[in-house]
C-alpha positions in Angstrom: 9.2 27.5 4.1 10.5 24.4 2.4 7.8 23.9 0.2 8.1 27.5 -1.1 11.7 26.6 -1.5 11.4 23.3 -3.6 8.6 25.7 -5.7 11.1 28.5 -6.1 14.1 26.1 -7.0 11.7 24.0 -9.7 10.4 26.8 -11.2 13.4 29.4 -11.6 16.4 27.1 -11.1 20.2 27.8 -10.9 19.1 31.6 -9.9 17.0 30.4 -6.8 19.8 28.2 -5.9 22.2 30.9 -5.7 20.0 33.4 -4.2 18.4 31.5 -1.6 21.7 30.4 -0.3 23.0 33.9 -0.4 20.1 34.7 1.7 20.3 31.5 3.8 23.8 31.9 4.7 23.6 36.0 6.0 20.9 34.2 8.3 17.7 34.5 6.8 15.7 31.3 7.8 16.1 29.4 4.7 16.6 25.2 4.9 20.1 25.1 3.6 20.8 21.8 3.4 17.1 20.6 2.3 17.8 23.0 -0.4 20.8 21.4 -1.2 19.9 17.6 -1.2 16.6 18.7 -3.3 18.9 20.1 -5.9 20.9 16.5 -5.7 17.8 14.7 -6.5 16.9 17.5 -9.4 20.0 16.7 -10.5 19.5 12.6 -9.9 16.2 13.2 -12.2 17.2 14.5 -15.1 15.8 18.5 -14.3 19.1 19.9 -13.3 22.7 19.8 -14.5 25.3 18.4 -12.2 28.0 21.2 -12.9 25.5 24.1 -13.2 23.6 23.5 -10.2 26.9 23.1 -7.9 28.6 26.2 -9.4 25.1 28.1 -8.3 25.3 26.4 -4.8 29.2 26.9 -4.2 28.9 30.5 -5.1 25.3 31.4 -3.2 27.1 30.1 -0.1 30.6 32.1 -0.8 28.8 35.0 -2.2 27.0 34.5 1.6 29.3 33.7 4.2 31.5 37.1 2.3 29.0 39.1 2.9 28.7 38.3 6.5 31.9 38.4 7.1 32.2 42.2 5.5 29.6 43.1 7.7 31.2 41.7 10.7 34.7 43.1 9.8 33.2 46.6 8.9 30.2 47.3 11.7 31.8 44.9 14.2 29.2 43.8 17.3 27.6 47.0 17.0 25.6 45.3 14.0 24.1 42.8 16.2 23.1 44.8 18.4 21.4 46.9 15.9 20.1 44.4 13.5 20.6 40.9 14.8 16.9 40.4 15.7 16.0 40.8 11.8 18.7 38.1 10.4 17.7 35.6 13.6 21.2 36.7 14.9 21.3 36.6 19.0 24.4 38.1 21.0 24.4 34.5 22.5 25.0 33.2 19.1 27.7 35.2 18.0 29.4 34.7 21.7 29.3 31.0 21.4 30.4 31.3 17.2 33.4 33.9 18.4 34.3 31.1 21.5 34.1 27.7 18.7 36.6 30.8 16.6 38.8 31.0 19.5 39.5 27.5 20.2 39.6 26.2 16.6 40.3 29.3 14.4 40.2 29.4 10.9 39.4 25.7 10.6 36.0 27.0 12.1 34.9 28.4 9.2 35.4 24.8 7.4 33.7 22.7 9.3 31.0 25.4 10.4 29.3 24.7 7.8 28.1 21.3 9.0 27.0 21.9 12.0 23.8 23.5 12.5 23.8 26.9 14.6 27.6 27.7 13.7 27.5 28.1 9.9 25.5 31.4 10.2 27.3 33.0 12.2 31.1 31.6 12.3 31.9 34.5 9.4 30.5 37.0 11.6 32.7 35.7 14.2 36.0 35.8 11.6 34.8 39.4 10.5 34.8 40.7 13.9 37.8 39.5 14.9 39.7 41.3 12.3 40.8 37.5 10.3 42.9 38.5 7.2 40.8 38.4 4.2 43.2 35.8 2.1 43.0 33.5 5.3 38.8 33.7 5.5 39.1 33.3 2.0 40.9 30.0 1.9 39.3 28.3 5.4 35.6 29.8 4.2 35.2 28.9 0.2 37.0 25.2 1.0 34.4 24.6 3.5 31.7 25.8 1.2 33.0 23.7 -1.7 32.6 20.4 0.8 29.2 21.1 1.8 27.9 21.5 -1.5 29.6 18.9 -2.9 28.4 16.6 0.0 24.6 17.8 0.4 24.1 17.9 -3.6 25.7 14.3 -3.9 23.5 12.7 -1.2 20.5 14.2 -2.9 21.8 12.8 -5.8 23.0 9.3 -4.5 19.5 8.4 -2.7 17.7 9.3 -5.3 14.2 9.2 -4.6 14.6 8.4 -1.5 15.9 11.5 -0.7 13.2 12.6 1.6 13.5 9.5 4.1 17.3 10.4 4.6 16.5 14.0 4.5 14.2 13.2 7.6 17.2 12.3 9.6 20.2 13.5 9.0 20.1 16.4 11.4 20.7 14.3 14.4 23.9 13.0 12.3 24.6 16.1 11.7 24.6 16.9 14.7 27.2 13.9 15.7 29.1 14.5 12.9 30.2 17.9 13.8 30.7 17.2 17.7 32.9 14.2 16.3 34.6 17.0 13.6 35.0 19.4 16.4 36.7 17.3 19.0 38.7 16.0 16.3 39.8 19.2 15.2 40.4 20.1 18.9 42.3 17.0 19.3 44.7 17.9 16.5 45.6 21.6 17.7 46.1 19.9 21.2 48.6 17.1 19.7 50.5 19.8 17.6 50.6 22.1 20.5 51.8 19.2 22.5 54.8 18.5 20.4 55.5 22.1 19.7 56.4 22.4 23.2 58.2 18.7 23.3 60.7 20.0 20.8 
């Protein structure tokens, strides 16, 4: 799959940006953030224009994680029971997305993009439980501006090297969003905390 996606992305562009991360956010099993670092390095090399390709990857993922989240405000569960097995979408999934919704709320959608197995299915998760559109709005397309920005600027900033860190970075991932989680967890506690204190 990723070599078809480096193809598709040097031959047709800012469209196979946008579409392929429209695709890869509903849940379709497209590398999201290998396509993003490759774009970084396009744009390291000369092929690509900074502004245009992160305008094409900032709204593939919003016009994405909207979609999902129409579909899970309008069909509800019922669509994953239905159609999850086509978009990779298990019940488990969406149970453990809804719980990570629960504890963190909106601040979910944020930092769901960074860690793998959540962004797919955290709009989903705000869709069913009936979030207010101007509230996924504002937690949703600020997380997808960060990821962007950070996946497209590390392709960029390694350079040709982009493969060696591309490698790894899963496992950091991985860390990184435990580390975001807990944190964010540790700030709702603290607040809650006080709240009660005063």
């Amino acid at each position: 799959m990723e070599a078809h996606v480096y193809q598709w992305i040097s031959q047709h562009g800012y469209p196979a940006i946008f579409f392929l991360l429209v695709l890869g956010i509903v849940g379709l099993p497209v590398p999201d953030e290998t396509l993003l670092t490759f774009t970084g390095y396009l744009v390291f090399k000369g092929k690509l224009d900074l502004r245009l390709a992160f305008f094409s990857a900032f709204f593939g993922s919003v016009c994405g994680i909207t979609i999902s989240y129409i579909l899970g405000r309008t069909f509800g569960i019922a669509l994953i029971h239905r159609y999850g097995k086509y978009l990779h979408i298990s019940e488990a999934s969406i149970s453990r997305a809804h719980s990570w919704f629960e504890r963190l709320g909106r601040w979910t959608l944020t930092i769901g993009y960074f860690i793998p197995g959540v962004r797919h299915f955290t709009a989903y998760a705000a869709g069913i439980s009936d979030l207010e559109p101007h509230y996924f709005a504002a937690f949703a397309y600020s997380g997808a501006f960060l990821w962007a920005s950070a996946f497209i600027g590390l392709g960029y900033w390694v350079g040709d090297n982009w493969q060696v860190v591309e490698g790894n970075y899963h496992k950091g991932l991985i860390v990184l969003g435990v580390v975001a989680a807990i944190g964010v967890g540790a700030w709702f506690a603290w607040r809650k905390y006080a709240t009660h204190r005063t």
